[in-house]
PAKEKE-517394 format. One record per residue (C-alpha): residue number from 1; y negated, x, z negated. Coordinates in nm, 3 decimals, decimal comma, m for minus. Layout:
<sites>
<site resi="NUM" Y="Y" X="X" Z="Z"/>
...
</sites>
This chain:
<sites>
<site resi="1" Y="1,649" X="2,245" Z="0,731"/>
<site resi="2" Y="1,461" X="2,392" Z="0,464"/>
<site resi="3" Y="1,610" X="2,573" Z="0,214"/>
<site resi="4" Y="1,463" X="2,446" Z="m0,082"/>
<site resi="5" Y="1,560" X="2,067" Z="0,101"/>
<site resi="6" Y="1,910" X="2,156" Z="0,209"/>
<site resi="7" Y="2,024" X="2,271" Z="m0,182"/>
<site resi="8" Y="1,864" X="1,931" Z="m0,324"/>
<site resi="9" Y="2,068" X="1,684" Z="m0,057"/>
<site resi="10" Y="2,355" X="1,897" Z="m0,124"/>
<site resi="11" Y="2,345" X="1,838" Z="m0,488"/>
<site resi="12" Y="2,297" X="1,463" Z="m0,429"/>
<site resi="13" Y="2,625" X="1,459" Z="m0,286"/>
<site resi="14" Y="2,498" X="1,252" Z="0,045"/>
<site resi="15" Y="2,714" X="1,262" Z="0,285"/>
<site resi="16" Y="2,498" X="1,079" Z="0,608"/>
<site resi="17" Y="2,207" X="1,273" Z="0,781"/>
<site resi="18" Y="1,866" X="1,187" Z="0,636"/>
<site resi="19" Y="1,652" X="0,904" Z="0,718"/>
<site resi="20" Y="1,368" X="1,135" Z="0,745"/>
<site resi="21" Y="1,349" X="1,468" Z="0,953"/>
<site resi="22" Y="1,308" X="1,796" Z="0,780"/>
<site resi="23" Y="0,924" X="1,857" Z="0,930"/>
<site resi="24" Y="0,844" X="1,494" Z="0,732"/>
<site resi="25" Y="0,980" X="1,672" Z="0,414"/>
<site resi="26" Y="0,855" X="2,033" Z="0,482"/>
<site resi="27" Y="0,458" X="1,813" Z="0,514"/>
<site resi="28" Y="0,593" X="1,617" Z="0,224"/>
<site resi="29" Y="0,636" X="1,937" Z="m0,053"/>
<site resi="30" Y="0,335" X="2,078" Z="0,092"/>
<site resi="31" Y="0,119" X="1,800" Z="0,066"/>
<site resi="32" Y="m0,184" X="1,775" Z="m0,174"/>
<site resi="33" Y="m0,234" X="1,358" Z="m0,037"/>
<site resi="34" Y="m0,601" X="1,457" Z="m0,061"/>
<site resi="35" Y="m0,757" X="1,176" Z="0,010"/>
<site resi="36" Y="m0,717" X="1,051" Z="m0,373"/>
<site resi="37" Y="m0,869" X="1,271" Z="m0,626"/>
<site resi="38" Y="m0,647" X="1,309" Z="m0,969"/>
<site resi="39" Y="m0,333" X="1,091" Z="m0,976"/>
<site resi="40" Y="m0,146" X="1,436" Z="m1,007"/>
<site resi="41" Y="0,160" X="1,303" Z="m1,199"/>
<site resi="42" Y="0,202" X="0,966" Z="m0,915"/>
<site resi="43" Y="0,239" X="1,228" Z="m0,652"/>
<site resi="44" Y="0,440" X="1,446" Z="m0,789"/>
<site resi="45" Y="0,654" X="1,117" Z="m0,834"/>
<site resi="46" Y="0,613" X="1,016" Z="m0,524"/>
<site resi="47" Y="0,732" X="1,323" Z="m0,339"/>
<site resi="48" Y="1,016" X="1,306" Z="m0,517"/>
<site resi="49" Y="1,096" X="0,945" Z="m0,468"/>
<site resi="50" Y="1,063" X="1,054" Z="m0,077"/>
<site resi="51" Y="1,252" X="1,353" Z="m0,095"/>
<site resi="52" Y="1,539" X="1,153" Z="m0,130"/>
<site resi="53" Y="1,441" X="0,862" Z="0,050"/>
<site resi="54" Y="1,399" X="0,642" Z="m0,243"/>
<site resi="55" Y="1,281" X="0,264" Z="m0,186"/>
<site resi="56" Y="0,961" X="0,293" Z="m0,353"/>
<site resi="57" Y="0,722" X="0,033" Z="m0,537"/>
<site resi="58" Y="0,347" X="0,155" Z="m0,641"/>
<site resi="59" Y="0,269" X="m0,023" Z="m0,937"/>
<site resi="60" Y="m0,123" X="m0,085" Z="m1,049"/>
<site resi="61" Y="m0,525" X="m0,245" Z="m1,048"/>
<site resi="62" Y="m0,654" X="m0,340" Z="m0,736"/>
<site resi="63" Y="m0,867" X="m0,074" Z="m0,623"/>
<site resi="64" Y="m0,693" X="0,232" Z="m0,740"/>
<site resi="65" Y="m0,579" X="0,374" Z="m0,429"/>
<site resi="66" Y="m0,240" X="0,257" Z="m0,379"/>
<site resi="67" Y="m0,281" X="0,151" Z="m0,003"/>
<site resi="68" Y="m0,478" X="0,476" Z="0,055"/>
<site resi="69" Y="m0,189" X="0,705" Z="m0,066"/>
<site resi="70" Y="0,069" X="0,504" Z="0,127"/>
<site resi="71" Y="m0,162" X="0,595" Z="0,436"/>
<site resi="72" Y="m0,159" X="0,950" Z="0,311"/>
<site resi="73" Y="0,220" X="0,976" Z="0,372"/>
<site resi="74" Y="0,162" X="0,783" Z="0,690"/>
<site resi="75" Y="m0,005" X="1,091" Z="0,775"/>
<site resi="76" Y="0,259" X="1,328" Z="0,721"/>
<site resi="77" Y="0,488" X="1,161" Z="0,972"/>
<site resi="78" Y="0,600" X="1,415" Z="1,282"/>
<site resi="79" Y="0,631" X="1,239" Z="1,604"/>
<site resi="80" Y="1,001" X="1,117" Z="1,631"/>
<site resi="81" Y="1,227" X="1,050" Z="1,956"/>
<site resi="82" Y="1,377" X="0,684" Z="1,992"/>
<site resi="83" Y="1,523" X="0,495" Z="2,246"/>
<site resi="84" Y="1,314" X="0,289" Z="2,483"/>
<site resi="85" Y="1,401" X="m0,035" Z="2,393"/>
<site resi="86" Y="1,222" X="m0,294" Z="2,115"/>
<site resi="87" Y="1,450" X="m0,152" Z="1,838"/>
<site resi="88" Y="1,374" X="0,198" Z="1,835"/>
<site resi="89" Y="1,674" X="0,307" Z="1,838"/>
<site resi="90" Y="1,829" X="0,656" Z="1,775"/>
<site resi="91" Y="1,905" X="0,823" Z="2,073"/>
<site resi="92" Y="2,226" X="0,938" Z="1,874"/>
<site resi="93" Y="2,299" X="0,628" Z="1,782"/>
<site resi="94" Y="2,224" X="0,321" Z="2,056"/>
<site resi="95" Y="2,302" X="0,008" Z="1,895"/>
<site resi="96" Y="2,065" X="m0,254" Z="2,008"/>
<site resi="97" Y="2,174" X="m0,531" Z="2,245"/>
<site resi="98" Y="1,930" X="m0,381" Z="2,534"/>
<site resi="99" Y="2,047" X="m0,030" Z="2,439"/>
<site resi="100" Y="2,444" X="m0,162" Z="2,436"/>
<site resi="101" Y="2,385" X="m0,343" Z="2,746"/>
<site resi="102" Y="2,280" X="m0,040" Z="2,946"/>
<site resi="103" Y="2,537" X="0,166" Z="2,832"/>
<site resi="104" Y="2,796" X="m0,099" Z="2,926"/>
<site resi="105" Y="2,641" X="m0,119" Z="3,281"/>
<site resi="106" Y="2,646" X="0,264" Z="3,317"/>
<site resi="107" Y="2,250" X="0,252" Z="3,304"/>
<site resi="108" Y="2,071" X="0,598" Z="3,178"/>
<site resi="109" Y="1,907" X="0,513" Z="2,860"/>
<site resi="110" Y="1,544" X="0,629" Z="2,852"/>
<site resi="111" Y="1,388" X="0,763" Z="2,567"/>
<site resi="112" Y="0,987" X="0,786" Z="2,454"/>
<site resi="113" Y="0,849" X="0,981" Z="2,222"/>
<site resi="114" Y="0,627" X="0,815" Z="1,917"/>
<site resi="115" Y="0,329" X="0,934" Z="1,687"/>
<site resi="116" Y="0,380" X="0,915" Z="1,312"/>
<site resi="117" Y="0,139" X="0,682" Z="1,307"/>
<site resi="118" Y="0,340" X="0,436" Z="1,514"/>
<site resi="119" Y="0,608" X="0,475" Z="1,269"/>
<site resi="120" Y="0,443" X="0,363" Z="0,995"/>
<site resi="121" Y="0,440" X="m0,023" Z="1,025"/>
<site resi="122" Y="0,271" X="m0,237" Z="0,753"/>
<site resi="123" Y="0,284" X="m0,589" Z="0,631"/>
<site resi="124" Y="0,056" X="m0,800" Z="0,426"/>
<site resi="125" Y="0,222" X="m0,967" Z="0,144"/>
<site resi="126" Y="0,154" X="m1,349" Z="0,160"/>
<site resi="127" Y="0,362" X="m1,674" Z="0,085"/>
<site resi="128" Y="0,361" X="m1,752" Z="0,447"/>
<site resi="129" Y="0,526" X="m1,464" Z="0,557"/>
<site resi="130" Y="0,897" X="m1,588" Z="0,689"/>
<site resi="131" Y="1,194" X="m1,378" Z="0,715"/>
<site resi="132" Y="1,162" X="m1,459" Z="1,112"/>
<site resi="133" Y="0,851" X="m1,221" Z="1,074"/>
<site resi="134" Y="1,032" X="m0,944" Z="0,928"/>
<site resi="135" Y="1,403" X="m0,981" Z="1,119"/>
<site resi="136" Y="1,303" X="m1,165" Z="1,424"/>
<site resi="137" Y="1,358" X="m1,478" Z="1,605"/>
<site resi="138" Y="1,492" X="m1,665" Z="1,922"/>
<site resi="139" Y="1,258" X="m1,631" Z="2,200"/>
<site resi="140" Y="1,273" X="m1,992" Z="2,363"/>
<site resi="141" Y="1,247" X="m1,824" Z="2,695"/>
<site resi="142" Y="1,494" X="m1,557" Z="2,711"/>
<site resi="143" Y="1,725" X="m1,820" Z="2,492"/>
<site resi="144" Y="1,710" X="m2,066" Z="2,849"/>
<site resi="145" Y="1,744" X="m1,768" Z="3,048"/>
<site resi="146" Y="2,037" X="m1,601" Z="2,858"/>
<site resi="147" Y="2,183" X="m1,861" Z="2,648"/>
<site resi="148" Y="2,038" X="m1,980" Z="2,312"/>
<site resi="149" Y="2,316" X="m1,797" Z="2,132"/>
<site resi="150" Y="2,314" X="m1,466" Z="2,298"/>
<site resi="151" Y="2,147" X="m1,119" Z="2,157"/>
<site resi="152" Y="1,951" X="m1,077" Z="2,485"/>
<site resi="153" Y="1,794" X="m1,378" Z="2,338"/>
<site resi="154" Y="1,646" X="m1,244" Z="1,986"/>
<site resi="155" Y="1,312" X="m1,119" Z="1,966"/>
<site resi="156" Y="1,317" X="m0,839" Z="1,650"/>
<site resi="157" Y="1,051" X="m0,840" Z="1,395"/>
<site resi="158" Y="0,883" X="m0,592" Z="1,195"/>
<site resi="159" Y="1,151" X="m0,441" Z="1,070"/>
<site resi="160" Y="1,291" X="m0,289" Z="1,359"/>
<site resi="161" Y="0,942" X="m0,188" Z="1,417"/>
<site resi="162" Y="0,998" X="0,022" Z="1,145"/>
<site resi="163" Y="1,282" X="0,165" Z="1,269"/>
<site resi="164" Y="1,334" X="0,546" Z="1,210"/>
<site resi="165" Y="1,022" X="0,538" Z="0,996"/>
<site resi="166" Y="0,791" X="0,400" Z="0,694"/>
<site resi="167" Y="0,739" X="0,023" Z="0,636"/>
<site resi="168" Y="0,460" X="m0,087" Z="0,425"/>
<site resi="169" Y="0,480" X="m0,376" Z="0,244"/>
<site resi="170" Y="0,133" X="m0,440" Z="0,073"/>
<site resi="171" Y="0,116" X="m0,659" Z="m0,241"/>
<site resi="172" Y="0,499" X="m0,715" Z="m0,220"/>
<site resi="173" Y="0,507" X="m0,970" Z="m0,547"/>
<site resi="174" Y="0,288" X="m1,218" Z="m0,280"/>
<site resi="175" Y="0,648" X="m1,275" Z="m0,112"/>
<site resi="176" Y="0,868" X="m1,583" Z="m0,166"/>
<site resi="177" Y="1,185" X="m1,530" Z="m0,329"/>
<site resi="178" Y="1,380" X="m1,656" Z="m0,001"/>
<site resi="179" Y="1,186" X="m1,370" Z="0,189"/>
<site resi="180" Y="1,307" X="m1,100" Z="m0,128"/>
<site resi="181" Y="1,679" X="m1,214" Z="m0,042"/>
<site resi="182" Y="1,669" X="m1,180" Z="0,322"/>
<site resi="183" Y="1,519" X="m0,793" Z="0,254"/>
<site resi="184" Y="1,852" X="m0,690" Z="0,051"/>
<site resi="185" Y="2,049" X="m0,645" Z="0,278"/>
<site resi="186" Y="1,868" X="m0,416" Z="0,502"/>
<site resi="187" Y="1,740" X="m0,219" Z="0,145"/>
<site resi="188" Y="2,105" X="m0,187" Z="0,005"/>
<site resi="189" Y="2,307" X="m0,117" Z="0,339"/>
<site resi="190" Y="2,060" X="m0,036" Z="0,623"/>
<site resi="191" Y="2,175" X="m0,309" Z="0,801"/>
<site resi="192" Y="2,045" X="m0,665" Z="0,924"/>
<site resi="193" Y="2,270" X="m0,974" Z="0,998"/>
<site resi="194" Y="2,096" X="m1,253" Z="1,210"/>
<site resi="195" Y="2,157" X="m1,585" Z="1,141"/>
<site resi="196" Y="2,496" X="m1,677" Z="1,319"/>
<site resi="197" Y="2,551" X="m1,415" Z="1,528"/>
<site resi="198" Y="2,818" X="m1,182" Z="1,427"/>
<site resi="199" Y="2,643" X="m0,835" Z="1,541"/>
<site resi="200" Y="2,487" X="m0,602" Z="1,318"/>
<site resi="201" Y="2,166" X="m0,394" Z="1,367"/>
<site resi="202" Y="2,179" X="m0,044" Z="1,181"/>
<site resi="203" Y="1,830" X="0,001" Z="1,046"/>
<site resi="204" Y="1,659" X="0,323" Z="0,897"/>
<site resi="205" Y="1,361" X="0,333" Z="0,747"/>
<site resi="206" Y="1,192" X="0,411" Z="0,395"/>
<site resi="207" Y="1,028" X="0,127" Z="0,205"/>
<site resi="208" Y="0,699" X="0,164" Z="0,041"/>
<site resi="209" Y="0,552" X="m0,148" Z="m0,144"/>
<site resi="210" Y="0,239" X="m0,200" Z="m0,370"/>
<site resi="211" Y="0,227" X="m0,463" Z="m0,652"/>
<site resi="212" Y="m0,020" X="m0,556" Z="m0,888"/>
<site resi="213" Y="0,117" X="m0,670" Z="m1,222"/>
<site resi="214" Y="m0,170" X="m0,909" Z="m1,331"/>
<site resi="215" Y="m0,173" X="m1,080" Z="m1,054"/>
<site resi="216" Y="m0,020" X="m1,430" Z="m1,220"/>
<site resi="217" Y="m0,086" X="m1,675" Z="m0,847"/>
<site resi="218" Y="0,285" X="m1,477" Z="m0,691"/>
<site resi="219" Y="0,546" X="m1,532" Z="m0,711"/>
<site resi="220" Y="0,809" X="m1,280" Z="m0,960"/>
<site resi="221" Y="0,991" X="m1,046" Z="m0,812"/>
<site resi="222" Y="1,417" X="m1,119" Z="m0,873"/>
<site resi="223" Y="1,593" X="m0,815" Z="m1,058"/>
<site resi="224" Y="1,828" X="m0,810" Z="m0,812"/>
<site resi="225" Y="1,534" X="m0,721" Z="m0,568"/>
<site resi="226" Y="1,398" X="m0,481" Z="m0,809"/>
<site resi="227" Y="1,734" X="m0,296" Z="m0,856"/>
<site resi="228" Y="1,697" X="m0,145" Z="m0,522"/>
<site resi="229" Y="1,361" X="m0,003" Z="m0,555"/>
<site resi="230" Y="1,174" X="0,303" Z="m0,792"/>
<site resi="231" Y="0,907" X="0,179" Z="m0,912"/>
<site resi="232" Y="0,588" X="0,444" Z="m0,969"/>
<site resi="233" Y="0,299" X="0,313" Z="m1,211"/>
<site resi="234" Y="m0,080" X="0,425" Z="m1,147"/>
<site resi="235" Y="m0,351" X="0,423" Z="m1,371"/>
<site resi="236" Y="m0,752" X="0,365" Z="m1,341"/>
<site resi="237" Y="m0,902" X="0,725" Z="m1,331"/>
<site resi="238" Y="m0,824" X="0,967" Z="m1,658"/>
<site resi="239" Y="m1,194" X="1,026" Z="m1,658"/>
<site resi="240" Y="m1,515" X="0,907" Z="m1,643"/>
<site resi="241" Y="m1,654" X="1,229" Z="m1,407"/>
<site resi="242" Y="m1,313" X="1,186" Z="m1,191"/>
<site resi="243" Y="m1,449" X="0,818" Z="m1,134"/>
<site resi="244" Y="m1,782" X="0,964" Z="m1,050"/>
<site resi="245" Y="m1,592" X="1,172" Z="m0,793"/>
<site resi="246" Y="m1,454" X="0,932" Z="m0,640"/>
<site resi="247" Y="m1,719" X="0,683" Z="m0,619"/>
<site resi="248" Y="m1,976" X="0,956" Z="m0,468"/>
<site resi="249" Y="m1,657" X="1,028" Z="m0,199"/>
<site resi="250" Y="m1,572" X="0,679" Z="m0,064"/>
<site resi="251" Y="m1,913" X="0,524" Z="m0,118"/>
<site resi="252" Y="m2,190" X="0,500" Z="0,121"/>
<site resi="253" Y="m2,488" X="0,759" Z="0,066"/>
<site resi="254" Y="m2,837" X="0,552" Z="0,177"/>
<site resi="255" Y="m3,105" X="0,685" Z="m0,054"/>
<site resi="256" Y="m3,137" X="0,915" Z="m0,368"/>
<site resi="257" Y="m2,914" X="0,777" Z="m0,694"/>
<site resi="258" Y="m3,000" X="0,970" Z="m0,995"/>
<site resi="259" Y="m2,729" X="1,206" Z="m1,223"/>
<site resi="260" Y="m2,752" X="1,024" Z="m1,495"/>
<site resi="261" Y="m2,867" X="0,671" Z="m1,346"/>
<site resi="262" Y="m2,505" X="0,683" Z="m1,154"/>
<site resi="263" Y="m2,314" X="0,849" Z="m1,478"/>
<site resi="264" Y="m2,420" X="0,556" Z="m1,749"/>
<site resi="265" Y="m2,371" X="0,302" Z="m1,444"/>
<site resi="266" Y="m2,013" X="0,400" Z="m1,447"/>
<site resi="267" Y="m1,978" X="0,455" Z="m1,781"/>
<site resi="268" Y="m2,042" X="0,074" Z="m1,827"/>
<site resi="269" Y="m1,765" X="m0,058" Z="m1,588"/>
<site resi="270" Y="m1,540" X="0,177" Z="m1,793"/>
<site resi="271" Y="m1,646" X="0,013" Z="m2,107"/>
<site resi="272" Y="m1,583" X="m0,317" Z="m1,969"/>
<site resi="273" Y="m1,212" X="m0,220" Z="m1,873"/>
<site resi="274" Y="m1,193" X="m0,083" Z="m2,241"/>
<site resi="275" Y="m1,321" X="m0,446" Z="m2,390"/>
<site resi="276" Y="m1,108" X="m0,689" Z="m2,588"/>
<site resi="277" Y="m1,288" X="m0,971" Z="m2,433"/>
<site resi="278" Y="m1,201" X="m0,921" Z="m2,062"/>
<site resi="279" Y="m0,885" X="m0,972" Z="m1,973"/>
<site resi="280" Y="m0,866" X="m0,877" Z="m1,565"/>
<site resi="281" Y="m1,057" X="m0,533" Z="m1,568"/>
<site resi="282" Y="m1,302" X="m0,454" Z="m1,315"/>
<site resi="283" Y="m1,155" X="m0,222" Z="m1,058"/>
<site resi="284" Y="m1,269" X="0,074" Z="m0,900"/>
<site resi="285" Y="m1,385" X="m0,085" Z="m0,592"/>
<site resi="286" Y="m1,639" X="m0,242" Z="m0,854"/>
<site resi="287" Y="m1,780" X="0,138" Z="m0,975"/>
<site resi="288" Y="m1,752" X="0,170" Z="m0,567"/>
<site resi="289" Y="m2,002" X="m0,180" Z="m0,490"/>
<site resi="290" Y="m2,250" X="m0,100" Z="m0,781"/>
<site resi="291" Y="m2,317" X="0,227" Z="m0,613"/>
<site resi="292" Y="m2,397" X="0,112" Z="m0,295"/>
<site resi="293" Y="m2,572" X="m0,215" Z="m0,360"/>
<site resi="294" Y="m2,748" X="m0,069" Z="m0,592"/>
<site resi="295" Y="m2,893" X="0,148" Z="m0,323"/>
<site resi="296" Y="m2,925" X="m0,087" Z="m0,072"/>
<site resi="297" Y="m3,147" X="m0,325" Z="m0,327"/>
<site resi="298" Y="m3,361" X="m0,025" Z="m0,393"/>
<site resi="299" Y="m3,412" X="0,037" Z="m0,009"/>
<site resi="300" Y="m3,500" X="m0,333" Z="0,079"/>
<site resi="301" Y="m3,783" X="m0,282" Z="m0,195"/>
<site resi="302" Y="m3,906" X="0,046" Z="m0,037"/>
<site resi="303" Y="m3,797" X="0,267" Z="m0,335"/>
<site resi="304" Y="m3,746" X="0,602" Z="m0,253"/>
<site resi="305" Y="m3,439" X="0,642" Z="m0,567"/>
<site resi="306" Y="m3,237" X="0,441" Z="m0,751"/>
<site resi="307" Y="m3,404" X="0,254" Z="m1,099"/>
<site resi="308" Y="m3,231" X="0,081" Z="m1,399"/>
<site resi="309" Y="m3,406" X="m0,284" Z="m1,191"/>
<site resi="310" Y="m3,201" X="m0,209" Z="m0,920"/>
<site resi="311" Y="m2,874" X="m0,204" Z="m1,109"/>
<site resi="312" Y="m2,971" X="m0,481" Z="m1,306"/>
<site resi="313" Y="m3,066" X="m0,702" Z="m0,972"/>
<site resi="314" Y="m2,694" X="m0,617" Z="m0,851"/>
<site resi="315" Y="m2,472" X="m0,631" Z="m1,148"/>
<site resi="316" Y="m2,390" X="m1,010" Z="m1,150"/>
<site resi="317" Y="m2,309" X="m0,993" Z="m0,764"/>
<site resi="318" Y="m2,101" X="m0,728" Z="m0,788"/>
<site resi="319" Y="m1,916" X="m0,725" Z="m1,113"/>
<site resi="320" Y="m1,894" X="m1,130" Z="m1,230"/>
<site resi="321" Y="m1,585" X="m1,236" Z="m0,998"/>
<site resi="322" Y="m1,425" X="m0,912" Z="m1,085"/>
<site resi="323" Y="m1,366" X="m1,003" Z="m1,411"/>
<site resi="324" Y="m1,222" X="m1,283" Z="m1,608"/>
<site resi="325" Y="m1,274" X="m1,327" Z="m1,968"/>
<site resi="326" Y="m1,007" X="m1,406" Z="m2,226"/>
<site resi="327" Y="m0,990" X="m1,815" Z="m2,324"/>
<site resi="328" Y="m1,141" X="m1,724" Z="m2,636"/>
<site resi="329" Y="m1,439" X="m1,643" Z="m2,525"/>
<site resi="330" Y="m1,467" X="m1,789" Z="m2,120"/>
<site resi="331" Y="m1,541" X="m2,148" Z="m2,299"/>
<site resi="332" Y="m1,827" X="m1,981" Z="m2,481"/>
<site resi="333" Y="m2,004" X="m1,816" Z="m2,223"/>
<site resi="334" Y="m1,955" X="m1,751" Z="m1,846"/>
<site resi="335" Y="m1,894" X="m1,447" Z="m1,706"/>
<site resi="336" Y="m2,240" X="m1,403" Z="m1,539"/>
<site resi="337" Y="m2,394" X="m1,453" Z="m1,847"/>
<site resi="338" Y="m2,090" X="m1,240" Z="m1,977"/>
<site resi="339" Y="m2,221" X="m0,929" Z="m1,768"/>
<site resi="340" Y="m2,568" X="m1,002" Z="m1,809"/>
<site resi="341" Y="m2,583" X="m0,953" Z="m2,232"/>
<site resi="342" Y="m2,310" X="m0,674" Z="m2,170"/>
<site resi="343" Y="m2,539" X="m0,436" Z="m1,956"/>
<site resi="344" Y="m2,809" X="m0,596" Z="m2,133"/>
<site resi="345" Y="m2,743" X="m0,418" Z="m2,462"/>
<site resi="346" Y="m2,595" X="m0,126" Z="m2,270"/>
<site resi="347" Y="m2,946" X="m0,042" Z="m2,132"/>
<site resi="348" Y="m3,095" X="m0,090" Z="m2,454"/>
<site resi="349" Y="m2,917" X="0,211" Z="m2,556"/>
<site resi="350" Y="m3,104" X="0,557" Z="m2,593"/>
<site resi="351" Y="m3,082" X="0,797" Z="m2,307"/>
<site resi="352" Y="m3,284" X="0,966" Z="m2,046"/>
<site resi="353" Y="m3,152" X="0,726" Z="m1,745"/>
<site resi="354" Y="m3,469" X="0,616" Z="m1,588"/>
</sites>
């Protein structure tokens, strides 16, 4: 174990082996999670959070790059040995029915060997997700083969998927409050009860979630769910050039889009975040879909750059469902006709953008 590592868990005072192996944490402290430009104080918290195997919850926009740094850490994931069996089990520590039931038979317990990737398991959050998702169910066939009450019988969910590695929970507040209570268990204790039967399933895994706080159609999250997580708030870019950055990274490149066309174009969506009148802010996805459409509109009309029309032609499209205007004002005025007078009178302004 690394040095730096071993001092920290002995400080904790932890007296199990970590979740995570050493190489994850070595990648971890050495990581620059480059695929999201600025953001430096979330990943310093983030390491952290992960250094000690902290439950952890990224708070923020849509469109901010909370999904793309939970696939950063994804990335950092060694390849891990588990058991052969649906449970991935620790070959240290065999506890799954099929596991058990080849040790009791005297039966040589095979092992495989999986990619980080494959231990990084995600979920979409949605009110239709069941518990029997995560945990598992009865399968109906092995339950007339073996008995509806046996373990042979049980099918295991995501979870043990997840096993020995990262589960992903996107857009966590989307889950039902029934689904938040059958999760506290394994959070708290690492373990899972199912249903009736009297067995337990050791689980060990670290818990990344994303949540959107505006988002008013989910359900709240309990503070008893909450207690067992840290949560870690991110912000729209610091600056307008670090938005700039970004866009020109993720976006798609089809034709020339002038300096200063492209800098005033983002400068607007910024404005529009900064505006009393809208109350959901247009994300960076938006900065993101103005850049490329307005591209794509200029290539259709067999310009050779990016104009002021072609931005103009776009905007509605791209930005109106983004937004939604405070009550105040959304009885006045749409907000197509919101965006419209906005970049309207933004273009009107002086400055050598055309």
């Amino acid at each position: 174990m690394p040095e730096a590592i071993l001092k920290i868990y002995k400080l904790s005072g932890l007296t199990q082996p970590p979740m995570q192996s050493d190489e994850f944490k070595k990648r971890l402290l050495e990581s620059g999670f480059n695929d999201i430009l600025g953001q430096d104080r979330v990943k310093k918290q983030l390491k952290s959070a992960l250094l000690m195997e902290r439950h952890i919850i990224l708070v923020g926009q849509p469109g901010i790059g909370k999904t793309t740094l939970a696939k950063n850490v994804a990335a950092l994931m060694p390849e891990k040995t588990v058991n052969d069996c649906s449970f991935n089990c620790s070959p240290d520590n065999p506890c799954c029915p099929e596991c058990l039931e080849k040790k009791k038979n005297k039966e040589k317990i095979k092992t495989r060997v999986l990619k980080g990737k494959e231990l990084f398991v995600r979920i979409q959050g949605s009110p239709d997700l069941t518990a029997e998702d995560l945990i598992g169910d009865i399968d109906p066939v092995k339950a007339m083969k073996y008995g509806p009450m046996s373990l042979e019988a049980f099918t295991p969910g995501k979870i043990f998927k997840a096993n020995q590695g990262i589960m992903f929970f996107d857009e966590i507040n989307r889950c039902s409050e029934k689904l938040q209570n059958a999760l506290l268990q394994v959070l708290e204790e690492q373990k899972v009860t199912i249903g009736s039967y009297s067995f337990d399933f050791d689980v060990s895994f670290v818990f990344i979630g994303t949540m959107n706080p505006d988002d008013k159609s989910t359900e709240p999250l309990s503070d008893v769910f909450l207690d067992r997580f840290d949560l870690i708030y991110m912000e729209y870019p610091d600056s307008l050039d670090m938005e700039i950055q970004i866009v020109m990274k993720v976006g798609k490149s089809l034709i020339e889009f002038p300096e200063e066309l492209l800098f005033r174009c983002i400068h607007f969506i910024r404005e529009l975040r900064a505006d009393n009148d809208v109350e959901k802010k247009p994300s960076v996805r938006a900065s993101i879909g103005l850049y490329e459409r307005a591209q794509s509109n200029a290539f259709v009309n067999a310009r050779k750059k990016v104009t002021l029309k072609d931005i103009q032609e776009v905007i509605v499209s791209v930005l109106s469902h983004r937004i939604t205007l405070k009550p105040s004002i959304k009885f006045l005025k749409s907000s197509e006709d919101f965006i419209k007078e906005e970049f309207e009178k933004f273009s009107e302004r002086p400055g050598d953008y055309r």
